[in-house]
N, C-alpha and C positions, 0 to 999 in steps of 0.2 A: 390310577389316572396317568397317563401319558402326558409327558409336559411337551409342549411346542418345540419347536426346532429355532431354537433364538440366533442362529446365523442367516437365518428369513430377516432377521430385524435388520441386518447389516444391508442386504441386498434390498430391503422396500425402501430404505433409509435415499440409496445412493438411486435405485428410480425414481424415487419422489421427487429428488433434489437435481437428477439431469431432465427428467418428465421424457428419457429418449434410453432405449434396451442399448444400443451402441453404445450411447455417452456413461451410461450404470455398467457396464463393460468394461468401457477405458479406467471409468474409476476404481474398479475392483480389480483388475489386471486380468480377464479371462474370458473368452471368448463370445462373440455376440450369441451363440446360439446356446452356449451354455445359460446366457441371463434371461436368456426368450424362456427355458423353461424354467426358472427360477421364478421367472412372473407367473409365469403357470402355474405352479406349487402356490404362489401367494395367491391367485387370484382363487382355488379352492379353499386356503385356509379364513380367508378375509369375505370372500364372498362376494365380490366386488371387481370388475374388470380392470379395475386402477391406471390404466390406460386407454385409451381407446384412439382408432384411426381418426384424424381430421386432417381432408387433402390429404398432403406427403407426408406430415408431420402427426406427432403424437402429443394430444394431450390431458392433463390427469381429469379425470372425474372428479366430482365433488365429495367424493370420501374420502380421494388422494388427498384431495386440495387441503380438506378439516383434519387432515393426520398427519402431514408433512412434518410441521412442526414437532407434532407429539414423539414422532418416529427421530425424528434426527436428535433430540434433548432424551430420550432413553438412550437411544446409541452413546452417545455423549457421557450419560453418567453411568451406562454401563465399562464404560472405558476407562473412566475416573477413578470406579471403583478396583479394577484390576491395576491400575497404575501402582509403579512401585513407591516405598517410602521412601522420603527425604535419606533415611538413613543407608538405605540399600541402593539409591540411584546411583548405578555405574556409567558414567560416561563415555567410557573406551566399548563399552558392550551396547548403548544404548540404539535403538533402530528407531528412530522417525523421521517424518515428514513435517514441515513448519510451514504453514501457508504465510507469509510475512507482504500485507499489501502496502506499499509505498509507492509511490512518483518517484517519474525517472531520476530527478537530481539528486535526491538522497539514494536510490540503490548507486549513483555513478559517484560519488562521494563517498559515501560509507559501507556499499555494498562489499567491493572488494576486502576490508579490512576484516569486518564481520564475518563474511563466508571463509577466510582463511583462519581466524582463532574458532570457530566453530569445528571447521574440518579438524585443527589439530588437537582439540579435548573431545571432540564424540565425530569419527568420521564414517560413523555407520549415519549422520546423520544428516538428510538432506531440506537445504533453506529451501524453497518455492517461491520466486517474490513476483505476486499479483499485482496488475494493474487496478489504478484509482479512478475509475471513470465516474467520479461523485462520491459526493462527503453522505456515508450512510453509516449506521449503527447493524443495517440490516444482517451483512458479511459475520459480522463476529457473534451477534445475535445468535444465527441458524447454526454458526459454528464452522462457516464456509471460511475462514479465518482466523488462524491463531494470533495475531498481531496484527495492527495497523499500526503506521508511525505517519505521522502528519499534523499540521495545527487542528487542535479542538473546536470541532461545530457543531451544535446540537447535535451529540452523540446517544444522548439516554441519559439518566440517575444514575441508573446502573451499571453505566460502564467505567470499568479501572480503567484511573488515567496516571500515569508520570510522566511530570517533564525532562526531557534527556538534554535540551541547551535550547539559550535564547540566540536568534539572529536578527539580522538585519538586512534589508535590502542597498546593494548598491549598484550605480550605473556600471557600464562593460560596452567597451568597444575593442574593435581589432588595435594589435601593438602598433600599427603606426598612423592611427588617425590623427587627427591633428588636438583633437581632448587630451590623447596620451603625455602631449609633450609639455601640459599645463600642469604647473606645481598644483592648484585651488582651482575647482570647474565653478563654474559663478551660474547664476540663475540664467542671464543673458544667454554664456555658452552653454548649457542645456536644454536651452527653446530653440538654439540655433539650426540643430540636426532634427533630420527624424526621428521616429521611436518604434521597436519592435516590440509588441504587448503580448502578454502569454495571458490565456485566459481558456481555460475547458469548454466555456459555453458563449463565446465570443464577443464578450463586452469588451467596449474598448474602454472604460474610465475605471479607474482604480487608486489608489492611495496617493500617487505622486501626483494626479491630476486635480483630487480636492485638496490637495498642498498647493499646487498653482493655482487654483481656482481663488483662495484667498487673497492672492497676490493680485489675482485680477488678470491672470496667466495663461496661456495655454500650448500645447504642446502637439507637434504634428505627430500622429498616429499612421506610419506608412504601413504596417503588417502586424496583423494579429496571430498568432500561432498556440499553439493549446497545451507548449509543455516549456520548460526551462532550457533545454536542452537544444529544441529548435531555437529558441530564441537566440543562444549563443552561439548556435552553426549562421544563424541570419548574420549576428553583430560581426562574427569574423569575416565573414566572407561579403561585405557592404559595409558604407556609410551611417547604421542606423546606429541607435544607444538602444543596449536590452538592459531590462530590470532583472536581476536576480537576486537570491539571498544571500549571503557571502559565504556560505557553506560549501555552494556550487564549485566554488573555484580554488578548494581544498587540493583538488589534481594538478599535481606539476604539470603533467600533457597541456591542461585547460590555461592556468596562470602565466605558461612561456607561451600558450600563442596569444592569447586577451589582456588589457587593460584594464582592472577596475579601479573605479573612484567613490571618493564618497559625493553621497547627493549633496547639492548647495541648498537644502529643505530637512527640516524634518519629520520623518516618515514614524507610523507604529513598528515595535520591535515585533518580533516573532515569536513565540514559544512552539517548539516542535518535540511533542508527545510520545510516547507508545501507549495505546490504549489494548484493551482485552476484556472479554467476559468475565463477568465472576467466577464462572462454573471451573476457571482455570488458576482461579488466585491458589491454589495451594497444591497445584499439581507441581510436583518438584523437576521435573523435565522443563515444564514451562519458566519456572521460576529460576533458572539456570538463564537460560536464552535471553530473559528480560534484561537481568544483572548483567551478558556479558554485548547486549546491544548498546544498555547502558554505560559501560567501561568502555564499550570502543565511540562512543559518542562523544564523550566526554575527553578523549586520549585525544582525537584527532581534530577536538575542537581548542585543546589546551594550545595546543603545537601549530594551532593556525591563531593564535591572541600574543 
């Protein structure tokens, strides 16, 4: 009996999961016409056209669709099981890729520190850090993510969580608005300016508004923008107050050109997580990364308290 060609598993895995012979290309590193017939090879072994033309675009069939899954979680523990042991993990030798998805303000905060102790214990190995365009389980589920770090939202049961440090949100304006040069910002002086609101899905009311709403308060809403990061290019360069978590302003670059203050309300604190699949709680490559996102968390949170 001839056994199947299991590097087919790797190449249906990465079409299933781009649903495009180009994008299953990029992700394997080899040429689009080499993966046209690689579909070819699968679509005689499978039986099944696993892609098919609609308009310009490709999409999977219904046996792609119900395998997807199956395909990517063999891939997965077929790789598990080749992975080296806790005891034999060389770091100086070690080769991967880390898909690590966070928001802008923590890779501009702690990116930098992390990618340089990473580089100098394993520099064969490369961070990836994906964008957040919503709070989903899905990423690390399929496996399209080795790590997410952000606050916990209905992530699964099953998903590993650690918390890596609590924050806090506080106001930030440019260094010489006129808030700057107040010892204590008072409720009065924080209704008095406008406000630049971060939000992914453009709601304007959020935590410090049902803190003024109590009071019977409200606050002028001038620009909504979708990341931390704009909000702090808005607060420098205008009149307005952005909210951010005080983690943000961990960059000297950020802290000599911005002001923050504490709110004159009290707001919920933060807890900011790393989460992960099970499938990788005991993979010792993973379990390195986790411990040293956690020590750089933790270092550059000590040294800002």
């Amino acid at each position: 009996m001839t056994d199947p060609d299991f590097n087919l598993l790797i190449a249906l895995d990465a079409l299933l999961t781009e649903a495009s012979v180009a994008g299953a290309a990029r992700r394997m590193n080899v040429s689009t016409s080499a993966m046209s017939r690689t579909l070819g090879r699968l679509r005689e072994v499978t039986g099944d056209p696993l892609l098919v033309r609609a308009g310009r675009n490709m999409v999977l069939t219904p046996f792609a669709v119900a395998s997807r899954e199956r395909a990517r979680n063999t891939v997965l523990e077929a790789r598990a099981v080749l992975q080296p042991s806790a005891e034999s993990l060389d770091l100086a030798e070690l080769e991967r890729v880390f898909v690590v998805r966070a928001n802008d303000g923590f890779i501009e905060a702690f990116g930098p520190a992390l990618i340089t102790q990473v580089a100098e214990a394993a520099p064969h190995v490369c961070l990836r850090f994906a964008a957040k365009p919503e709070k989903s389980s899905r990423s690390l589920r399929e496996g399209l993510v080795d790590l997410e770090i952000g606050v916990l939202s209905q992530m699964g049961p099953e998903i590993r969580v650690q918390a890596l440090f609590r924050d806090r949100f506080v106001g930030v304006v440019r260094h010489d608005h006129p808030l700057a040069a107040l010892a204590t910002v008072g409720v009065s002086d924080y209704i008095t300016w406008g406000h630049v609101v971060v939000s992914r899905r453009g709601q304007m009311q959020g935590p410090v508004d049902e803190a003024l709403d109590e009071m019977g308060l409200t606050r002028k809403i001038a620009s909504v923008v979708p990341g931390f990061p704009a909000a702090l290019a808005v607060a420098e360069a205008s009149s307005l107050i952005a909210l951010v978590p005080a983690s943000f302003l961990h960059r000297p670059q950020t802290s000599a050109r911005l002001h923050a203050f504490e709110l004159p309300f009290k707001t919920r604190t933060i807890t900011v997580s790393q989460m992960w699949h099970p499938r990788l709680e005991m993979d010792p490559a993973h379990r390195w990364l986790r411990k040293t996102v956690l020590a750089v968390c933790r270092e550059i949170q000590g040294e800002a308290m």
